[in-house]
C-alpha atoms as one frame of an Amber mdcrd trajectory, in Angstrom:
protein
  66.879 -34.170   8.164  64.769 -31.262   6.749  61.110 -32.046   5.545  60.313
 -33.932   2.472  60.150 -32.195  -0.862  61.990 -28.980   0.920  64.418 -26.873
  -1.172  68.188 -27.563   0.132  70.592 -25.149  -0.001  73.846 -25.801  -1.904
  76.876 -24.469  -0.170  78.756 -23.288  -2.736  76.909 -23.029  -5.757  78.541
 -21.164  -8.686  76.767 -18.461 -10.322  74.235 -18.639 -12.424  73.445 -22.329
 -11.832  69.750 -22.664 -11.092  67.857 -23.267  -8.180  65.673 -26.901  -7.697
  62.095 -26.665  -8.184  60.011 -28.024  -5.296  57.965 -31.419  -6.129  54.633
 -30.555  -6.063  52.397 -33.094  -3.687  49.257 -33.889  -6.100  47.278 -34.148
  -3.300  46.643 -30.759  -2.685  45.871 -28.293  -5.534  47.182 -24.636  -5.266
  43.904 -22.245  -5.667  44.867 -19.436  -5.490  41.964 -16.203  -5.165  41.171
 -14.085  -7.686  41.467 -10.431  -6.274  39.931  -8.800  -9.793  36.547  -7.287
 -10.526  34.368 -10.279 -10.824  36.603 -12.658  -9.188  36.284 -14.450  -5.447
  36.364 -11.158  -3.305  33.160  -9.260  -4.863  32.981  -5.365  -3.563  30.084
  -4.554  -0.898  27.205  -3.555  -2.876  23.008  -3.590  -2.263  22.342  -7.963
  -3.137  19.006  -7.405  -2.563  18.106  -7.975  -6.163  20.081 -11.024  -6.023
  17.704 -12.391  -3.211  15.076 -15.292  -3.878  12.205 -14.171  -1.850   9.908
 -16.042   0.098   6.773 -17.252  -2.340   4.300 -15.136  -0.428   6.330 -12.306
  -1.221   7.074 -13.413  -4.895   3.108 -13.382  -5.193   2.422 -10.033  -3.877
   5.078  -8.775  -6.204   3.363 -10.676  -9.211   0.111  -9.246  -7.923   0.894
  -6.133  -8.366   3.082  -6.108 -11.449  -0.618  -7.780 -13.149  -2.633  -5.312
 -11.433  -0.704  -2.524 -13.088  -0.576  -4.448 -16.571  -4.505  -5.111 -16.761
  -6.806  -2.790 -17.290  -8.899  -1.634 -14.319 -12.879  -1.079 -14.702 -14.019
   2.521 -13.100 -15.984   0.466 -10.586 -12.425  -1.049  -8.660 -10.583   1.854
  -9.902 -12.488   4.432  -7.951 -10.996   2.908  -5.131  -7.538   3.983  -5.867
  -8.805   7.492  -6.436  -8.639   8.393  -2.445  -8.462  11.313  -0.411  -5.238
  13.620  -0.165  -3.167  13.437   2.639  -4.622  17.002   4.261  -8.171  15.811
   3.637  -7.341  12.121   5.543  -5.762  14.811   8.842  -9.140  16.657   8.856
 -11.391  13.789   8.737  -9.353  11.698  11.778  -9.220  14.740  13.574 -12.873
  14.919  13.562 -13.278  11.430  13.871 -11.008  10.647  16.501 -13.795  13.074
  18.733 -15.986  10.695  18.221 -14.304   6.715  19.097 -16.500   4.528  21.094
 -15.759   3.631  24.181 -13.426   0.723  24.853 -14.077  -2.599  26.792 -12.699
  -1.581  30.166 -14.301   2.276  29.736 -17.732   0.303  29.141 -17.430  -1.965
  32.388 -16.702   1.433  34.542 -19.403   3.139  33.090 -22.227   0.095  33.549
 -20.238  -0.523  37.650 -21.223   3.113  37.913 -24.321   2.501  36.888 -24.640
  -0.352  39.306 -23.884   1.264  42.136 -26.064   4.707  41.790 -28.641   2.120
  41.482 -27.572   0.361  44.805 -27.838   3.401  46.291 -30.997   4.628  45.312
 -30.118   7.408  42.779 -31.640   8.291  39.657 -29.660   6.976  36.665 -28.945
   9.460  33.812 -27.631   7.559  30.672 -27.340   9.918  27.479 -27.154   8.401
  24.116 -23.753   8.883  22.638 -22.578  10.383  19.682 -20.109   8.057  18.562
 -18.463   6.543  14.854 -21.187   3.855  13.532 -18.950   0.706  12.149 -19.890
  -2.412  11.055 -20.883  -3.174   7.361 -24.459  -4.014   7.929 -24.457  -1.272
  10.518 -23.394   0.994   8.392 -25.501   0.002   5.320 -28.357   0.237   7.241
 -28.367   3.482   8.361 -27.460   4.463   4.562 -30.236   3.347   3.368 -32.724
   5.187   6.232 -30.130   8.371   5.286 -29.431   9.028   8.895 -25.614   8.613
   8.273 -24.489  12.135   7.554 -20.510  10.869   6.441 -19.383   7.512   5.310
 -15.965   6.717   5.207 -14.652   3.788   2.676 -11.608   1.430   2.815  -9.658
   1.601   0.017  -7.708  -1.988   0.514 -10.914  -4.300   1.591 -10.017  -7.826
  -0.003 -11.987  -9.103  -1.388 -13.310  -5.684  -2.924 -16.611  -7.306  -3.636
 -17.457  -6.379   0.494 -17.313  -2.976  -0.664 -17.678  -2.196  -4.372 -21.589
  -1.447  -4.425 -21.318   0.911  -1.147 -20.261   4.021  -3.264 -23.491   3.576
  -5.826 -25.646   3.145  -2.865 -24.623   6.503  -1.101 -24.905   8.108  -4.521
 -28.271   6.662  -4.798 -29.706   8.195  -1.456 -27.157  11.633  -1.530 -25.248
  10.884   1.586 -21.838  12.100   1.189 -18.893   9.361   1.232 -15.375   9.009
   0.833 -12.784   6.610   0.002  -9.942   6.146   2.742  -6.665   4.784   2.393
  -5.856   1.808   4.916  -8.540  -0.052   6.792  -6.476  -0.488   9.216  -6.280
   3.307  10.146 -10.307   2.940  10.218  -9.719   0.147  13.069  -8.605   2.220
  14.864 -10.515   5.040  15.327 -13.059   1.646  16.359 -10.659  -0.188  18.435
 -10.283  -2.664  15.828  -7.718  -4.177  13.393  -9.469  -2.711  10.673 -12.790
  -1.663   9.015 -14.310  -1.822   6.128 -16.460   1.729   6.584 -17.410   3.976
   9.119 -20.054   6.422   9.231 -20.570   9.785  11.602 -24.537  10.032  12.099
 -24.387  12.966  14.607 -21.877  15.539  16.281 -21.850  18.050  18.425 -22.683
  21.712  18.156 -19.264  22.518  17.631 -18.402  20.298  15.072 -21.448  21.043
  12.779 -19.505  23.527  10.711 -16.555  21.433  10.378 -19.040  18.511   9.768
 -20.921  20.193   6.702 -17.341  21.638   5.241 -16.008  17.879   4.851 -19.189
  16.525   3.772 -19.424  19.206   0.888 -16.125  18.718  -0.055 -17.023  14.946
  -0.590 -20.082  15.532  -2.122 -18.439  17.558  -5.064 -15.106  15.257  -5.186
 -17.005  11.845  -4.784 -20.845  11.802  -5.535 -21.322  14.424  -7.994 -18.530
  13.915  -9.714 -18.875  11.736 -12.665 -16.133  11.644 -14.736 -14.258  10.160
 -11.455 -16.499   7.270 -11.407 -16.117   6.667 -15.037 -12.127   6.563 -15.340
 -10.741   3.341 -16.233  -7.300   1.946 -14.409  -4.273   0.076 -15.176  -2.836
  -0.529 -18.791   0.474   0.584 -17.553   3.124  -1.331 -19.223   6.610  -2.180
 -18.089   9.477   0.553 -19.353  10.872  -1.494 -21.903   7.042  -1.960 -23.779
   7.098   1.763 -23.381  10.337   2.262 -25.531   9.295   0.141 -28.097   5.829
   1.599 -28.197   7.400   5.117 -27.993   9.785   4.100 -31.082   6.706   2.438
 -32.797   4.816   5.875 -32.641   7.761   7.213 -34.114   8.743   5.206 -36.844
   4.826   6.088 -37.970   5.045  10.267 -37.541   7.951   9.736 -39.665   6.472
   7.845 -42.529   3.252  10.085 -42.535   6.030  13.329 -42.619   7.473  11.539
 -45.991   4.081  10.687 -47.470   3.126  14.376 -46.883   6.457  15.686 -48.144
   5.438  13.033 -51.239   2.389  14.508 -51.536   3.258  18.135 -51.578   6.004
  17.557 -54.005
């Protein structure tokens, strides 16, 4: 016996009789896939658009899409105006010179210290010329003007830590500048990040280079007003644009036909 519901073969079936449908079992549904553009196989492409993000992500997006839409006053937006990219080299290369010591460098130094004085020697310490960090720190020695170049974060959150510092190196003439990425000024510190960093001295040798950077700044950053004046933002999304680009149009054309009026 063959299985239920199978066709049977008829021996000798005259031509042109027709064959015996199968009965269908309405238990189980034929689906069959859809092998067309749009159908159940979909061709590889980028889904990344097609993604629902993580909220923290959503909100950085968001963030950014309002910071573009708003308009900026010249007191934030002065922080988006930073250095070029061969400016930033020069400045870490001088910097870098300059990095404090670390942790374990420090404990060497003061066992050093420990054991000339064990054995009776006279300890030499030299004040060092390194980076000055540290908000207050670095306020502080703003306001006595013995920093001679202040460095700025551009990404500090919140931007209230920072917003006054450029104003108050204007005020007393030392020349500043505004960085992008705190973190990169952690570094040169041994730190996550910074806020601002100042040089107060260097060495003979770096003088020159010293006094190039610091006029540069001067004429870029402090004396330069119409920088701290320019407002931010008010970009709008491309399809605002259009219709604001259309808009503009629409009026040139009416003004061309009131003149073309007019002259007739």
């Amino acid at each position: 016996m063959g299985k239920a519901g199978a066709k049977k073969k008829l021996p000798n079936a005259p031509l042109g009789e027709k064959k015996k449908k199968a009965a269908k079992n309405p238990l189980f549904e034929k689906a069959p896939r859809n092998f067309r553009l749009g159908g159940d196989i979909q061709p590889k492409r980028n889904l990344n658009r097609f993604v629902r993000w993580p909220k923290f992500v959503r909100l950085q997006r968001m963030k950014r899409v309002m910071l573009m839409r708003l308009k900026v006053p010249p007191a934030i937006n002065q922080f988006n105006l930073a250095i070029d990219k061969n400016q930033a080299a020069q400045l870490f290369k001088l910097m870098k010179k300059y990095m404090p010591e670390t942790s374990e460098e420090k404990k060497a130094r003061l066992m050093e210290m420990a054991q000339q004085k064990k054995d009776g020697q006279e300890v030499k310490t030299k004040k060092p010329q390194v980076i000055k960090y540290g908000l207050n720190h670095v306020t502080t020695l703003i306001e006595q003007k013995q920093a001679k170049l202040v460095a700025i974060a551009h990404d500090v959150d919140p931007i209230e830590l920072v917003v006054w510092l450029p104003a108050l190196c204007r005020k007393k003439e030392v020349p500043y500048c505004i960085v992008k990425g705190k973190s990169r000024l952690g570094q040169l510190v041994h730190k996550k990040a910074a806020a601002c960093v100042a040089l107060t001295s260097v060495n003979n040798e770096d003088k020159k280079e010293l006094e190039t950077l610091a006029g540069n700044f001067k004429g870029q950053f402090n004396d330069n007003a119409e920088h701290r004046r320019r407002w931010g933002g008010g970009i709008m999304g491309i399809k605002s644009q259009h219709v604001m680009q259309r808009r503009e149009k629409a009026i040139q054309m009416e003004q061309a036909k009131k003149l073309g009026l007019q002259i007739a």
